[in-house]
C-alpha positions as CSV (number, residue, x, y, z in Angstrom):
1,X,-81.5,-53.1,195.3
2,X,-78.1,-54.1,196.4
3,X,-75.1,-52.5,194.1
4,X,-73.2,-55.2,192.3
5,X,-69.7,-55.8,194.5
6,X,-66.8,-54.4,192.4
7,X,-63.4,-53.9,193.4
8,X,-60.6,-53.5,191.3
9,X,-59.2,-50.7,188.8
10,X,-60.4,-52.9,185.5
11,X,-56.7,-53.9,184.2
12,X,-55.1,-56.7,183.9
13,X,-53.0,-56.5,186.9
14,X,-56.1,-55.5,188.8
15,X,-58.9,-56.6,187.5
16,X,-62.6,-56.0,188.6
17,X,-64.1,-58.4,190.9
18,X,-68.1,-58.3,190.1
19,X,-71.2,-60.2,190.8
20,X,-73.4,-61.8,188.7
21,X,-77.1,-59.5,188.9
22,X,-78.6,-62.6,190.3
23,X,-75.5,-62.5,193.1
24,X,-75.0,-66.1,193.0
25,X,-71.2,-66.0,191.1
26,X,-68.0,-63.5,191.6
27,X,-66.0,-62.9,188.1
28,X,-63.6,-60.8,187.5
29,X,-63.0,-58.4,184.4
30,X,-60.5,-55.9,182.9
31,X,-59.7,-54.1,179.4
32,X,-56.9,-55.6,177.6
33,X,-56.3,-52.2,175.2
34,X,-53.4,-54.3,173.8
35,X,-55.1,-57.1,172.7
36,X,-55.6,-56.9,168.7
37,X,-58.7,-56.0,169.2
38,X,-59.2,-54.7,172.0
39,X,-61.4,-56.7,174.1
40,X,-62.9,-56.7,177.5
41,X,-61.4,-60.6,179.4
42,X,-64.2,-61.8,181.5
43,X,-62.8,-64.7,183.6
44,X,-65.1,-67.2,185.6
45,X,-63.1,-70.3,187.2
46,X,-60.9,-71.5,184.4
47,X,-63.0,-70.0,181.4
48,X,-62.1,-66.5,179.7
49,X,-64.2,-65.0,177.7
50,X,-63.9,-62.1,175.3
51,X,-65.4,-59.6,174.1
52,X,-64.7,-56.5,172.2
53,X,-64.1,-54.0,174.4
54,X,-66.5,-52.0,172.1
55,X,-69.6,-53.8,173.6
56,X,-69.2,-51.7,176.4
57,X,-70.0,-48.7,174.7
58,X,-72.4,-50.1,172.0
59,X,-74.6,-51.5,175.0
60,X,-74.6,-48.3,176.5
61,X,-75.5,-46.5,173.4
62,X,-78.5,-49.2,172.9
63,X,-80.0,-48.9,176.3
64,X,-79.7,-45.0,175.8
65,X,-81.8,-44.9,172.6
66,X,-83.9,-47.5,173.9
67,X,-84.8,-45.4,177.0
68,X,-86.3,-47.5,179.6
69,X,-85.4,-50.5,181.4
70,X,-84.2,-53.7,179.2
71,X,-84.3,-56.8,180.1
72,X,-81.3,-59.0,180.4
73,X,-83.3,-62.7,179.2
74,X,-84.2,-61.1,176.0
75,X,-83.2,-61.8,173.0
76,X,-80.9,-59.2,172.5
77,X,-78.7,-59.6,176.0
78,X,-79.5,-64.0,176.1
79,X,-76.8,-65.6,177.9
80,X,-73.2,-65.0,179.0
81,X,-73.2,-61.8,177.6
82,X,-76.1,-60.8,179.9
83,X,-75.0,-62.3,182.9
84,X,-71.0,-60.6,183.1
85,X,-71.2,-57.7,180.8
86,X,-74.1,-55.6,182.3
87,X,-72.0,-55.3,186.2
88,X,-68.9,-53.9,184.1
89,X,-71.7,-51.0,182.7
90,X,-72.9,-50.8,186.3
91,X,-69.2,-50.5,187.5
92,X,-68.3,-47.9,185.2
93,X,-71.5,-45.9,186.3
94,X,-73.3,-46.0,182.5
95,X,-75.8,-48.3,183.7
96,X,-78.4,-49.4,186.6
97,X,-78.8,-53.6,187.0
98,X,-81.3,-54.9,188.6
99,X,-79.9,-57.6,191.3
100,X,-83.2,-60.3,192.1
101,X,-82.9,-63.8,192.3
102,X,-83.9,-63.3,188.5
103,X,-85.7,-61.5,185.6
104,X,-83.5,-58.9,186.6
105,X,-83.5,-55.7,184.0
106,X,-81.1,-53.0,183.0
107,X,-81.4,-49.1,182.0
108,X,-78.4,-46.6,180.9
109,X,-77.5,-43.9,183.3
């Protein structure tokens, strides 16, 4: 499996560039520590989203205790939140994402 393309130091000024796991869209995505609260900006075309930047580290902890490779369709990851969060764990080396043309699954590193 192909590794997710990611340049970019994760700030604002230079922000990641990622790919979706399926590999059919290029975001980017950086920490704003200064934002009340701090969130993680996930911009695709004109839309930002945010999230806190504490998702990063609960997902990590949830994929730890759950041990084994996760899903991203499921119920717990549905959505934008599956698609652009997972390649920021991957980025940061806490995670391994699968990158098929879908179904794809996650696990904590």
């Amino acid at each position: 499996m192909p590794a997710a393309t990611s340049t970019g130091s994760g700030t604002r000024e230079d922000p990641w560039t990622l790919t979706t796991p399926p590999g059919k869209s290029q975001y980017e995505a950086y920490r704003d520590t200064e934002a009340d609260p701090p969130a993680l900006v996930v911009q695709v075309g004109s839309t930002e989203l945010r999230y806190h930047v504490r998702a990063i580290t609960d997902l990590h902890d949830m994929l730890r205790q759950h041990g084994d490779w996760m899903a991203l369709g499921n119920a717990e990851l549905r959505g934008r939140f599956g698609n652009y969060v997972p390649p920021v764990l991957e980025r940061l080396g806490l995670a391994e994402v699968e990158h098929n043309p879908r179904n794809n699954r996650m696990r904590a590193i």
